[in-house]
C-alpha positions as CSV (number, residue, x, y, z in Angstrom):
1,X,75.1,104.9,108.8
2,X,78.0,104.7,106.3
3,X,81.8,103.5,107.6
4,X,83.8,106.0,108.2
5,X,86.0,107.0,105.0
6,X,89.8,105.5,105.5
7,X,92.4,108.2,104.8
8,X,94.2,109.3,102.1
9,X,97.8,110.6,102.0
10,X,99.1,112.8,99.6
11,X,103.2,113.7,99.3
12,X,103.3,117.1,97.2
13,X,106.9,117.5,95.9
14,X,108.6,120.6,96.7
15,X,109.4,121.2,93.7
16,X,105.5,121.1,92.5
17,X,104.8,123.4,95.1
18,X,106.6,126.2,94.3
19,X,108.2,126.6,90.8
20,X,108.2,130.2,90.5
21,X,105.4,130.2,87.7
22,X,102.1,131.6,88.7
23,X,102.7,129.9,92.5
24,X,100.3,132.0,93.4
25,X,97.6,131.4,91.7
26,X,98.5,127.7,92.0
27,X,98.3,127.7,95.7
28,X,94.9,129.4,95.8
29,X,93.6,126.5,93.7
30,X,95.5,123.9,95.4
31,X,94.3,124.8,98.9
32,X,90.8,124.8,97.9
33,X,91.0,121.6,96.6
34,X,92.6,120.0,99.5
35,X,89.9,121.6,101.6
36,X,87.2,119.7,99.5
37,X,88.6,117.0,99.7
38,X,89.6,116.8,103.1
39,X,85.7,117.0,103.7
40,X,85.3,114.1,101.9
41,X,87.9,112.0,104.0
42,X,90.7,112.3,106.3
43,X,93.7,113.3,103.9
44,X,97.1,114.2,105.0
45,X,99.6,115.9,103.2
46,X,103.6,115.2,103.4
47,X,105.4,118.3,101.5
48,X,108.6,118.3,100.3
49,X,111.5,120.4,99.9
50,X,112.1,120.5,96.1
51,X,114.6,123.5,94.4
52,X,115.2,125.8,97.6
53,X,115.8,122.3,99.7
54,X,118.3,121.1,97.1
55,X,119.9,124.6,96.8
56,X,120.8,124.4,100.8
57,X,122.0,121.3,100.3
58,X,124.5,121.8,97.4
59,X,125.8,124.6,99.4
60,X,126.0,122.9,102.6
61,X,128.0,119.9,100.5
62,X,130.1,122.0,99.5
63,X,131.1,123.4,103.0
64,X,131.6,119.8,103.8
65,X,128.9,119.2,106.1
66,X,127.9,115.5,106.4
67,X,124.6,113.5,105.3
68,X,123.0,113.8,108.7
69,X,123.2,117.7,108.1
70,X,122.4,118.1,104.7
71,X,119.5,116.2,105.4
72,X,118.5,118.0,108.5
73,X,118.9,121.2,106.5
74,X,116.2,119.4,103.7
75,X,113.8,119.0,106.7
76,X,113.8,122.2,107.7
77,X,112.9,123.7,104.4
78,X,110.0,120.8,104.0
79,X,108.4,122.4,107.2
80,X,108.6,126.1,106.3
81,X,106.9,125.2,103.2
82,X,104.3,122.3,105.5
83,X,103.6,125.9,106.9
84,X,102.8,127.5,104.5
85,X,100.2,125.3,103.5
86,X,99.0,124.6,106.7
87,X,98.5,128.5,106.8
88,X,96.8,129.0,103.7
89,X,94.2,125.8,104.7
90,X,93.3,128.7,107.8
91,X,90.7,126.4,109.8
92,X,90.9,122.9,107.7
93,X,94.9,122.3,109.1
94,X,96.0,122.4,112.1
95,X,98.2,126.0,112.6
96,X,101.5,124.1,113.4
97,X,102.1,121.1,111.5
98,X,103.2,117.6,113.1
99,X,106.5,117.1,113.4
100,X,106.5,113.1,113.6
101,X,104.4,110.6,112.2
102,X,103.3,109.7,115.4
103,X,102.0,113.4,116.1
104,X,100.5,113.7,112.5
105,X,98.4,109.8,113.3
106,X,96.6,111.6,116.3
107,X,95.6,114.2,114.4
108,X,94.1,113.1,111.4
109,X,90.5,112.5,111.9
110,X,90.3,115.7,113.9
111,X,90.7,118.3,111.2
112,X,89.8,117.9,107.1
113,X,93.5,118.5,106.1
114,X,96.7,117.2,108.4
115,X,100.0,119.1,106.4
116,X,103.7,118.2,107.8
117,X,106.9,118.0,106.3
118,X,109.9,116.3,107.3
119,X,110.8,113.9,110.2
120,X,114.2,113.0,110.6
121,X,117.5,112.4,108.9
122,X,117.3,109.4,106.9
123,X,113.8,109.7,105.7
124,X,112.9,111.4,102.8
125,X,109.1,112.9,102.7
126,X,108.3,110.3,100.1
127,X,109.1,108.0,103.2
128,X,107.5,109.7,105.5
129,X,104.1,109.6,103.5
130,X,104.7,106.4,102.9
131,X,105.2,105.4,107.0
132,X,102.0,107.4,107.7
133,X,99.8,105.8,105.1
134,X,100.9,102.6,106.5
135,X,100.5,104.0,110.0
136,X,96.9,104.9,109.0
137,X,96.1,102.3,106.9
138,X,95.5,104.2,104.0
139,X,93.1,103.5,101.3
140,X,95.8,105.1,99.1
141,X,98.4,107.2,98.5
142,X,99.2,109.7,96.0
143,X,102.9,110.8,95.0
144,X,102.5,114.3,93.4
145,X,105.5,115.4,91.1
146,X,106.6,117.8,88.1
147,X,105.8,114.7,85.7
148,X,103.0,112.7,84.6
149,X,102.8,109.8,86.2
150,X,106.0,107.0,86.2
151,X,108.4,106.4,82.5
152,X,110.3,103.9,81.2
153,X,113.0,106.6,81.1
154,X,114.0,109.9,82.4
155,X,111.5,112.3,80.3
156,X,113.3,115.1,80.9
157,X,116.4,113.7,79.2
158,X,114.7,111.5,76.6
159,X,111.7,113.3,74.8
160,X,111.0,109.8,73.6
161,X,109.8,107.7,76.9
162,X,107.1,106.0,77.2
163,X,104.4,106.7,80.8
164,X,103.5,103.9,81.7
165,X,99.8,104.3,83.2
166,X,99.5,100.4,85.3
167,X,102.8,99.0,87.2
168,X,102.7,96.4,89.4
169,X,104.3,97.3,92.7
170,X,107.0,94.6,92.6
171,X,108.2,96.1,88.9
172,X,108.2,99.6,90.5
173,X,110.0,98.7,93.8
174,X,112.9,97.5,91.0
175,X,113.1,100.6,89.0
176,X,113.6,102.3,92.4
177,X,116.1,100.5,94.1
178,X,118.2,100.7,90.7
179,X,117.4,104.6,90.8
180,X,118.5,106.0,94.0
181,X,121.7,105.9,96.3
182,X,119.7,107.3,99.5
183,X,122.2,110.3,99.3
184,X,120.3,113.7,100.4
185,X,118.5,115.9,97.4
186,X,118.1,113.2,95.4
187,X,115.2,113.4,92.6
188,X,113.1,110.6,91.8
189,X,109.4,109.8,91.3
190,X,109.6,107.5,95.0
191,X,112.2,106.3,97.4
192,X,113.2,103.1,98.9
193,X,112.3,102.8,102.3
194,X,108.6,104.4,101.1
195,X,108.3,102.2,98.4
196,X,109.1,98.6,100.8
197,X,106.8,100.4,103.5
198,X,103.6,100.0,100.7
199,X,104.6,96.9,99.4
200,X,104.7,95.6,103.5
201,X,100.9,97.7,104.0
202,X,99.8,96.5,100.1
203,X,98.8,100.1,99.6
204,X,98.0,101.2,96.2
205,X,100.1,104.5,95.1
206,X,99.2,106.8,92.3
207,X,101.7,108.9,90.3
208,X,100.4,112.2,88.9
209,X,101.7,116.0,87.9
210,X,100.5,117.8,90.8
211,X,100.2,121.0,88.9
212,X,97.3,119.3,86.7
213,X,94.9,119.9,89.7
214,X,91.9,118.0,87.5
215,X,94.6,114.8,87.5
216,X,95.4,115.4,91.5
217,X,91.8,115.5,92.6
218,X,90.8,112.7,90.4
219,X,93.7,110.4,91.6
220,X,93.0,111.6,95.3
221,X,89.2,110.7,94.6
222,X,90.2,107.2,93.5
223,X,88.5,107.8,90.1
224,X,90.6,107.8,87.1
225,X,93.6,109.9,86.1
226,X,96.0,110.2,83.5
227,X,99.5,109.1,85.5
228,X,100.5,105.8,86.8
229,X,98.7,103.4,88.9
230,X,100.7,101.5,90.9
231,X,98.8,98.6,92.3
232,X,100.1,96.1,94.6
């Protein structure tokens, strides 16, 4: 009899999840996949709160509202949108996603798909992925975003940058400590504390456009994708 399948963890962006271009249609394909895949292994899904998160917390910036808040406001949008997918995967998901990483460890394993969002202030869902693939020990993770994979540069800003498809994870922990500021709403393709929790677990991570679904189910697969690879 074969060993059971470790899991795999996937943190969709927010921002890949709903775009406002054909979302619908995007969502009907995404949720089958995840249910096909999820009956290959245990996979758990981390979603994030992309444009309407960082729309909240402009706003709530603005009104002077503190870090703690803004970030609590982030988390709540994560979980609406954690149930929304949760609701679309019908049977595969448990109705009401976990709220802690703790809650989401006990159920993956019972269902084909486990989808949460946020946790707590502090903890981007990059992080939280990143906490619950160590938690599980994860055969690997996969970071899904609005690019292709990792760059030597911003792409957006300079049509010349280069993907680069192999980092090592020391390199990549580098370009994301120089990166970020751990201030709420930040964008970048990982975080810190996610990033040291993979490094500390030696999990592999794989960067990929999550609305290429061919890429995302290849890189979820472990077979090969166009993206980065980022191996410890």
């Amino acid at each position: 009899m074969p060993a059971p399948r470790r899991p795999v963890v996937l943190s969709l962006g927010g921002s890949v999840l709903l775009t406002g271009e054909h979302d619908e249609a995007y969502l009907a394909d995404l949720t089958t996949l995840l249910h096909e895949v999820g009956e290959k292994h245990p996979l758990a899904v981390v979603v994030g709160g992309g444009r309407t998160a960082r729309e909240y917390i402009a706003l709530g910036r603005a009104l002077g509202l503190n870090e703690s808040e803004l970030d609590e406001l982030g988390i709540d949008v994560t979980r609406l949108h954690a149930r929304l997918l949760a609701s679309l995967l019908h049977t595969a998901a448990p109705p009401r996603p976990p709220l802690t990483v703790a809650e989401a460890v006990g159920e993956v394993g019972r269902w084909p798909v486990v989808v949460m969002g946020g946790t707590e202030p502090g903890h981007t869902t990059d992080a939280v992925a990143a906490l619950l693939a160590e938690r599980l020990r994860a055969e690997r993770m996969v970071n899904a975003t609005r690019t292709a994979g990792v760059y030597d540069r911003d792409p957006r800003k300079f049509p010349e940058a280069k993907r680069l498809p192999l980092l090592e994870l020391s390199v990549f922990r580098k370009m994301v400590i120089e990166g970020t500021d751990g201030h709420a709403g930040q964008e970048f393709p990982f975080d810190r504390l996610g990033v040291e929790r993979l490094a500390r677990a030696r999990i592999p991570l794989a960067v990929v456009d999550g609305r290429d679904l061919p890429q995302l189910r290849a890189a979820l697969e472990g077979k090969s994708f166009e993206g980065t690879l980022v191996q410890p």
